[in-house]
C-alpha positions as CSV (number, residue, x, y, z in Angstrom):
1,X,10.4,-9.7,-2.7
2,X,7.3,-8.6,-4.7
3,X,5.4,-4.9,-3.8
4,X,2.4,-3.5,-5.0
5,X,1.9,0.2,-5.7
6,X,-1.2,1.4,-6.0
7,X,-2.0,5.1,-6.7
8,X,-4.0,6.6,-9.3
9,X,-1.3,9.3,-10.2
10,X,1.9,8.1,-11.7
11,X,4.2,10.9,-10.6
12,X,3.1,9.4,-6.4
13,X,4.0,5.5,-8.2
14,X,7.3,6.8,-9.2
15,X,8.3,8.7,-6.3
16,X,7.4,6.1,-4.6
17,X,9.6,3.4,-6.1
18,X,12.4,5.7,-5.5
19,X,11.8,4.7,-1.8
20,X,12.1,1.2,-2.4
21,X,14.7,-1.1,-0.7
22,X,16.5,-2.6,-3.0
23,X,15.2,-6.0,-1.6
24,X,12.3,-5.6,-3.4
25,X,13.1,-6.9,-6.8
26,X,9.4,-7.4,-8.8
27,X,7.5,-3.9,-8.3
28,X,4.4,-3.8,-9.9
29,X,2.1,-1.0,-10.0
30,X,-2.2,-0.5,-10.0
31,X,-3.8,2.7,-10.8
32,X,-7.1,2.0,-8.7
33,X,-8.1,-0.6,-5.3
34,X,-10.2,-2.4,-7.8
35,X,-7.6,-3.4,-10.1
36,X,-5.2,-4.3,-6.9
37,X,-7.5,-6.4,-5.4
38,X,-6.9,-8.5,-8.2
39,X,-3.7,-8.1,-8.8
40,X,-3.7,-9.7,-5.1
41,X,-5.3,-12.5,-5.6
42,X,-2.9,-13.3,-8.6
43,X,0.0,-12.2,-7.2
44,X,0.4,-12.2,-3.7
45,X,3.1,-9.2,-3.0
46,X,4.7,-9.4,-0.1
47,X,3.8,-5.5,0.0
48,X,1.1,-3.4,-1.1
49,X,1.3,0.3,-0.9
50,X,-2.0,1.8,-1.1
51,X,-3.2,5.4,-1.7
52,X,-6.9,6.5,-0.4
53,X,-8.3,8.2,-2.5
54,X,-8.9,6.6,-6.0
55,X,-11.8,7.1,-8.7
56,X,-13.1,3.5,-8.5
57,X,-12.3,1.8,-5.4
58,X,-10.3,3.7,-2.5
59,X,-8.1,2.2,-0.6
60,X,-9.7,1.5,3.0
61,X,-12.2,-1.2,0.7
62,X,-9.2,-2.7,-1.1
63,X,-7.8,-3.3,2.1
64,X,-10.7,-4.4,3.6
65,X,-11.4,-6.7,0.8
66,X,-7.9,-8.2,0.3
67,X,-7.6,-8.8,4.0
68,X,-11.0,-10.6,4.1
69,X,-9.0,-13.1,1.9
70,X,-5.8,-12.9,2.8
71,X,-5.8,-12.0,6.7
72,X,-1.7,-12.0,6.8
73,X,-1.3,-9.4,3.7
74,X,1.2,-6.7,3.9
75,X,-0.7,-3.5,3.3
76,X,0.9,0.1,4.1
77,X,-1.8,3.2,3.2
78,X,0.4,5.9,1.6
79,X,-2.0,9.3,1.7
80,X,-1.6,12.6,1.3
81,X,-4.9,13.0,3.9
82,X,-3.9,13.2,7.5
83,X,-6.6,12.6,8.8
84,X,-7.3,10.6,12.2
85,X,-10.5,9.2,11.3
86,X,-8.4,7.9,7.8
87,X,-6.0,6.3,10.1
88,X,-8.1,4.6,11.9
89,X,-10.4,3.4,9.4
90,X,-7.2,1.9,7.6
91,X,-5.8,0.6,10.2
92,X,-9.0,-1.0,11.2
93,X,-9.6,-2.4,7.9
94,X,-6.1,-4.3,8.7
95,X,-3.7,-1.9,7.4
96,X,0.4,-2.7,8.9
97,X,0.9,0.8,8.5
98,X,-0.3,4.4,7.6
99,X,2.2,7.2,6.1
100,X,1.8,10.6,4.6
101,X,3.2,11.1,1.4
102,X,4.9,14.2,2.9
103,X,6.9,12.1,5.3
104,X,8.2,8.6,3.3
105,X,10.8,8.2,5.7
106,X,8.5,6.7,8.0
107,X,7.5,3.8,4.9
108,X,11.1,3.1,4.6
109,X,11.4,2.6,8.5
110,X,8.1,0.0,8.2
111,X,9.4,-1.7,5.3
112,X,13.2,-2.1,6.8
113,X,11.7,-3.8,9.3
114,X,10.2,-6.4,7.0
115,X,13.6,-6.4,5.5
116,X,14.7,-8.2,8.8
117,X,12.0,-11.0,8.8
């Protein structure tokens, strides 16, 4: 399985791939939404875990742009802002998932689950 991670500090991309399934085999990483948009449309991940806030493009428009293409796309929004009106705006934009960065146990509950299907 293929993942995305996009965050614009590296230190959040590595911790993050500590909290990887081994399942996930090709883990590929974006600083900015702008450059994982189209990374998307190369790649297709079967994952993409994507920060909010990021100098170019945040996440909620990468989202929003990625699922205008690809409805059925994978996207977990990994944030250090908790923030209702965050949440909701990702999971609007067609987010699977929201997590804080303080609490990864909750992405490695969401992508277990993919695990299964």
């Amino acid at each position: 399985m293929k993942i995305l991670i996009v965050d614009d500090n590296e230190q959040v991309r590595n911790l993050l791939r500590d909290y990887l399934p081994t399942s996930f085999d090709e883990i590929y990483e974006c600083s900015d939404g702008g450059e994982a948009v189209s990374f998307f449309k190369r790649h297709q991940p079967d994952w993409v875990l994507m920060d909010w806030e990021m100098p170019k493009m945040n996440g909620i428009t990468a989202i929003r742009e990625i699922i205008g293409e690809f409805p059925t796309a994978n996207i977990c929004m990994v944030t250090a802002f908790d923030d209702e009106e965050i949440r909701s705006e990702a999971l609007s934009a067609g987010a699977s998932g929201f997590v804080l960065k303080d609490n990864l146990f909750e992405l490695e509950d969401i992508l277990a689950k993919a695990e299964v299907h």
